[in-house]
C-alpha positions as CSV (number, residue, x, y, z in Angstrom):
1,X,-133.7,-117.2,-30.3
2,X,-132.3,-120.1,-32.3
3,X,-131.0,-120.4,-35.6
4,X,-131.5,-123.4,-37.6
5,X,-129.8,-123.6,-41.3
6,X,-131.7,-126.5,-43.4
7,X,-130.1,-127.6,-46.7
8,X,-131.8,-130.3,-49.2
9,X,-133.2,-130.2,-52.4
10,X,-133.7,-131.5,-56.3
11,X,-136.8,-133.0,-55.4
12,X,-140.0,-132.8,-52.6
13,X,-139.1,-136.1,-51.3
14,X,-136.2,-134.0,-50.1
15,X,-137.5,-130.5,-49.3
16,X,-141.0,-131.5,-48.0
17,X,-139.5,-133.3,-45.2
18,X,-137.1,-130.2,-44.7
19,X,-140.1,-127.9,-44.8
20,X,-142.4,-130.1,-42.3
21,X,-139.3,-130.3,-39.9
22,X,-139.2,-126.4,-40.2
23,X,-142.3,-126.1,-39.3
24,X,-142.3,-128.5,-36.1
25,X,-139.2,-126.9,-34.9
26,X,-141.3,-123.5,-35.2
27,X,-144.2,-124.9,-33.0
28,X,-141.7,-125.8,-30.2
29,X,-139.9,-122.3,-30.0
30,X,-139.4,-119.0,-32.1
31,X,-136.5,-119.7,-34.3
32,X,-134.7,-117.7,-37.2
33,X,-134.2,-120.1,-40.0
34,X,-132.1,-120.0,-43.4
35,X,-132.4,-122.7,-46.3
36,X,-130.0,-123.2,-48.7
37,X,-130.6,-124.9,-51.7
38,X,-129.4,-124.9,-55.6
39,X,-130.4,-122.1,-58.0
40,X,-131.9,-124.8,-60.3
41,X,-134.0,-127.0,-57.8
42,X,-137.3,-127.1,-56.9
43,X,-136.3,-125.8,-54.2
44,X,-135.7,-122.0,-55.7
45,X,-139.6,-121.7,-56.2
46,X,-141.2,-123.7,-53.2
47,X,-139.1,-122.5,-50.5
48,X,-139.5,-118.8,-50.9
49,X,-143.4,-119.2,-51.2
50,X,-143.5,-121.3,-48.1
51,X,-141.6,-117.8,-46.7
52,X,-138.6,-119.1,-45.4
53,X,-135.7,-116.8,-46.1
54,X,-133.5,-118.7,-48.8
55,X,-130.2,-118.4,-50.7
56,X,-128.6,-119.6,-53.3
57,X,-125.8,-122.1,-53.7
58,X,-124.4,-122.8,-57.4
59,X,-124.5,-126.5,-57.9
60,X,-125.3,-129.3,-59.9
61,X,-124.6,-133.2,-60.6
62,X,-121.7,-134.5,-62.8
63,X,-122.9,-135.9,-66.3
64,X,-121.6,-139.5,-66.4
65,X,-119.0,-139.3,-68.9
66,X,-115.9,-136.7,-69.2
67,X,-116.9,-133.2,-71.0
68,X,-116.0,-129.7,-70.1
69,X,-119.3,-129.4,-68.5
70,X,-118.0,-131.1,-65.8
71,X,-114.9,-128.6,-65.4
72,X,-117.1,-126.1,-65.2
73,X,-119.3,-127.9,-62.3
74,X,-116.4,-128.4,-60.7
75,X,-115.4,-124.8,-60.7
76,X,-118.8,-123.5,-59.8
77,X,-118.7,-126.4,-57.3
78,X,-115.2,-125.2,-55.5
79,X,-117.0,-121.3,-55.5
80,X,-120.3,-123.0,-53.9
81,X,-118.1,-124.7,-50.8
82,X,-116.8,-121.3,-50.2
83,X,-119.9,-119.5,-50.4
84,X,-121.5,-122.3,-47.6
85,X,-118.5,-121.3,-45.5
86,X,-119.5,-117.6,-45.2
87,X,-123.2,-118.3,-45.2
88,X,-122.2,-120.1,-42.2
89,X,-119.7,-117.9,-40.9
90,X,-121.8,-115.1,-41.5
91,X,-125.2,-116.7,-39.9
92,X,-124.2,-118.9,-36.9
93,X,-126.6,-121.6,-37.1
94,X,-127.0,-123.3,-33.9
95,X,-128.1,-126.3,-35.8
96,X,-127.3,-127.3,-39.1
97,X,-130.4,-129.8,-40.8
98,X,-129.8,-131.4,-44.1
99,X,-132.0,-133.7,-46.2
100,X,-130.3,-134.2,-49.1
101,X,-129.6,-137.9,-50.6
102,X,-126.8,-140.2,-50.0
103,X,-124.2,-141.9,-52.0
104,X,-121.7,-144.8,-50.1
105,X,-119.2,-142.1,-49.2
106,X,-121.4,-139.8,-47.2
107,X,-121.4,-142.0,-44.2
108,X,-117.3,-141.8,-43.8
109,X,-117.7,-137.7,-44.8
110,X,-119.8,-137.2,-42.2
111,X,-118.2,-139.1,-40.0
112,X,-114.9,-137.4,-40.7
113,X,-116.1,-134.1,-40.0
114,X,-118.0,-134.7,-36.8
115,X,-114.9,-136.2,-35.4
116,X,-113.2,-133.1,-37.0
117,X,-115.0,-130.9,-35.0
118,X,-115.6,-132.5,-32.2
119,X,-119.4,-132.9,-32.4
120,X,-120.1,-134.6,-28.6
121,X,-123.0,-137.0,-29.1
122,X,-125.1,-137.7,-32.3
123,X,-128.7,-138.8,-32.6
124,X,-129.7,-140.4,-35.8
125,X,-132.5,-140.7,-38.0
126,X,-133.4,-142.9,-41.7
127,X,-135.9,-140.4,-43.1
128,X,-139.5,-142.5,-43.0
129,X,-142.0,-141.6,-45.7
130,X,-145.0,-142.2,-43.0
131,X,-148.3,-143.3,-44.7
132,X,-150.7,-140.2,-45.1
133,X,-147.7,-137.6,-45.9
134,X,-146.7,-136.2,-49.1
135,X,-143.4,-138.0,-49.2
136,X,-145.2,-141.2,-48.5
137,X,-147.5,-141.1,-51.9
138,X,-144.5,-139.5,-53.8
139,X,-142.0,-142.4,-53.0
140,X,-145.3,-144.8,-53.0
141,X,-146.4,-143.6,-56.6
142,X,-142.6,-144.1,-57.8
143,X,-142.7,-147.6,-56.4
144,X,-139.9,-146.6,-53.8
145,X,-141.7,-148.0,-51.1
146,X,-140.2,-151.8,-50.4
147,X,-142.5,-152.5,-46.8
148,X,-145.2,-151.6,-45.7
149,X,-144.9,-153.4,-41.7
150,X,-145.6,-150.1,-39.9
151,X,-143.6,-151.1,-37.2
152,X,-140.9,-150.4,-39.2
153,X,-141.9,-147.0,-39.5
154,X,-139.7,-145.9,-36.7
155,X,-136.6,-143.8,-38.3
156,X,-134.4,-146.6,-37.6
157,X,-135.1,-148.7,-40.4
158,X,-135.3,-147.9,-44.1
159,X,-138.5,-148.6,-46.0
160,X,-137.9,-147.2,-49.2
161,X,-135.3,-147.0,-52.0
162,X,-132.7,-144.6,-51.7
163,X,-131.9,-143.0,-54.6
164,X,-128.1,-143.4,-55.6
165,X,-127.4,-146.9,-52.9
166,X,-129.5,-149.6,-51.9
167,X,-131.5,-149.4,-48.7
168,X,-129.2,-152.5,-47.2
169,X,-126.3,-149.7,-48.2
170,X,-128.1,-146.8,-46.2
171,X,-129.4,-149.1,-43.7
172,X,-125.3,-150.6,-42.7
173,X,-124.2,-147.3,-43.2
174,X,-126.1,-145.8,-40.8
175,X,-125.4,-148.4,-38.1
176,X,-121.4,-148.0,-39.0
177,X,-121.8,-144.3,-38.5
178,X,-123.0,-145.2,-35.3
179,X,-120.7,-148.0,-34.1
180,X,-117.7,-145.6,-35.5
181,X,-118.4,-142.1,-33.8
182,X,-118.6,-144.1,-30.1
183,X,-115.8,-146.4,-30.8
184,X,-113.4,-145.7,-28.1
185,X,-110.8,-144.2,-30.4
186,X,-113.2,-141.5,-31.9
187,X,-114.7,-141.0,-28.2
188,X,-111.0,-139.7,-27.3
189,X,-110.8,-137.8,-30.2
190,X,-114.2,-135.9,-29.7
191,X,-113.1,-134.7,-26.5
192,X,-114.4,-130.9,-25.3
193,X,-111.6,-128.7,-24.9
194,X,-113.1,-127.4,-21.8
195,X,-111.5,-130.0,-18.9
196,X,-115.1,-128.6,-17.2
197,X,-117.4,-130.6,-20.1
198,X,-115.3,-134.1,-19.8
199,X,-116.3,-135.9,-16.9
200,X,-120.1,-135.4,-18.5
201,X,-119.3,-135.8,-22.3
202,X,-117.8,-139.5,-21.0
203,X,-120.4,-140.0,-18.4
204,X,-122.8,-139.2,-21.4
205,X,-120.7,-140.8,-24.6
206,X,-119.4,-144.2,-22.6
207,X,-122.3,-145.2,-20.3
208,X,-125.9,-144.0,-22.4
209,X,-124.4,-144.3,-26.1
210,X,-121.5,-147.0,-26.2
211,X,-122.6,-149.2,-23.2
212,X,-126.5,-148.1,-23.5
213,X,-127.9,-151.5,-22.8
214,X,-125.6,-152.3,-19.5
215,X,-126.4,-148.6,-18.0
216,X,-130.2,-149.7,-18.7
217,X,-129.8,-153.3,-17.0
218,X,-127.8,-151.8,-14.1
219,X,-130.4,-148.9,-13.6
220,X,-133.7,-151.5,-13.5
221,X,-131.5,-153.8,-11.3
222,X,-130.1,-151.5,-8.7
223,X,-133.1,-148.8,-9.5
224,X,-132.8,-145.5,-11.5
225,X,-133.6,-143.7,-8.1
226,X,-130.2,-145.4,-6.4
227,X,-128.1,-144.7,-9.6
228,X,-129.3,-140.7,-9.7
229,X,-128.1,-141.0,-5.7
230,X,-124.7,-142.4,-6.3
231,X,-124.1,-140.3,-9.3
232,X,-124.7,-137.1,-6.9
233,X,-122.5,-138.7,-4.2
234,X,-120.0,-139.4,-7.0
235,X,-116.7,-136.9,-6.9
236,X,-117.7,-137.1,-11.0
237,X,-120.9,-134.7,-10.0
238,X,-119.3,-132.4,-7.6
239,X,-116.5,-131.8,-10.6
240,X,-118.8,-131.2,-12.7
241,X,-120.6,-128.7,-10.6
């Protein structure tokens, strides 16, 4: 069985997504989950009743001007990174989910520590408030919702306001992320330990993510049937197996 940890809260236009993901992941296969949210969020009542085991974390935002408040937070704040570090430790999470919000330094964070830990290939997602849902009528109601071109409804595009940047600043960010974690310097630094994994994390990392749109012309031109053929044939494919 899986484990999934899912993180995000303060309001339901983060948790309900959380939740609905949950839920989906649930329908696919039998799965242990743990959310961890904020002792002051919405999150402390909804999450429980929606019986998902949950704990605590104890955080909260900065006021905007210097107090000892903010000490404090940043006290409670230091305690709260430790804690995530044995709830982690402790539960093993095959998958860690987060839906939180963004500010312009969480696209270089998160790349940092995928690189860090050698996370070998990354499939992004903008979160899309699609019409009918709860999020959608939330943001819609809040007049967060800048288009309404459904065929921009496709998690690759953002169709809302973020709160904290602008939707250009999550939109660049998320392609930088992108462009960053397959540049070829951050491909070398992602390597698996295991000389076993290599040949298929660069296979995987350097011909579908970096050069996607070549490895798609070659395989209509020569055939995905020939390709699958030379790939077995290849010495690649007999070290990999």
């Amino acid at each position: 069985m899986r484990r999934v940890i899912i993180s995000g809260g303060g309001t339901g236009g983060h948790i309900y997504p959380a939740i609905t993901i949950a839920r989906a992941i649930a329908d696919i296969e039998p799965t242990e989950f743990l959310y961890v949210g904020s002792k002051i969020g919405l999150e402390n009542t909804l999450i429980p009743n929606e019986g998902f085991p949950f704990v605590t974390l104890d955080v909260r935002g900065l006021e905007r001007k210097i107090s000892f408040r903010n000490f404090i937070t940043l006290g409670k704040t230091a305690g709260s990174v430790l804690k995530a570090e044995r709830i982690i430790h402790k539960f093993k999470p095959d998958v860690a989910i987060g839906t939180g919000g963004f500010a312009p330094e969480t696209f270089s964070k998160t790349l940092d520590w995928m690189v860090k830990n050698r996370i070998e290939t990354v499939t992004s997602h903008i979160l899309t408030p699609y019409p009918g849902t709860k999020v959608y009528e939330q943001m819609r109601a809040a007049g967060r919702i800048v288009s309404e071109d459904l065929a921009l409804y496709d998690t690759a595009h953002v169709v809302y306001t973020p709160r904290n940047l602008t939707s250009e600043e999550l939109y660049n960010g998320y392609l930088w992320v992108y462009k960053k974690l397959y540049s070829w310097r951050n491909i070398l630094r992602r390597m698996p330990r295991s000389r076993r994994q290599i040949p298929s994390y660069l296979l995987f990392n350097i011909f579908y993510r970096k050069y996607g749109r070549f490895t798609e012309w070659l395989c209509r031109l020569l055939t995905y049937e020939r390709i699958g053929k030379i790939a077995d044939r290849s010495v690649i494919s007999k070290y990999i197996y």
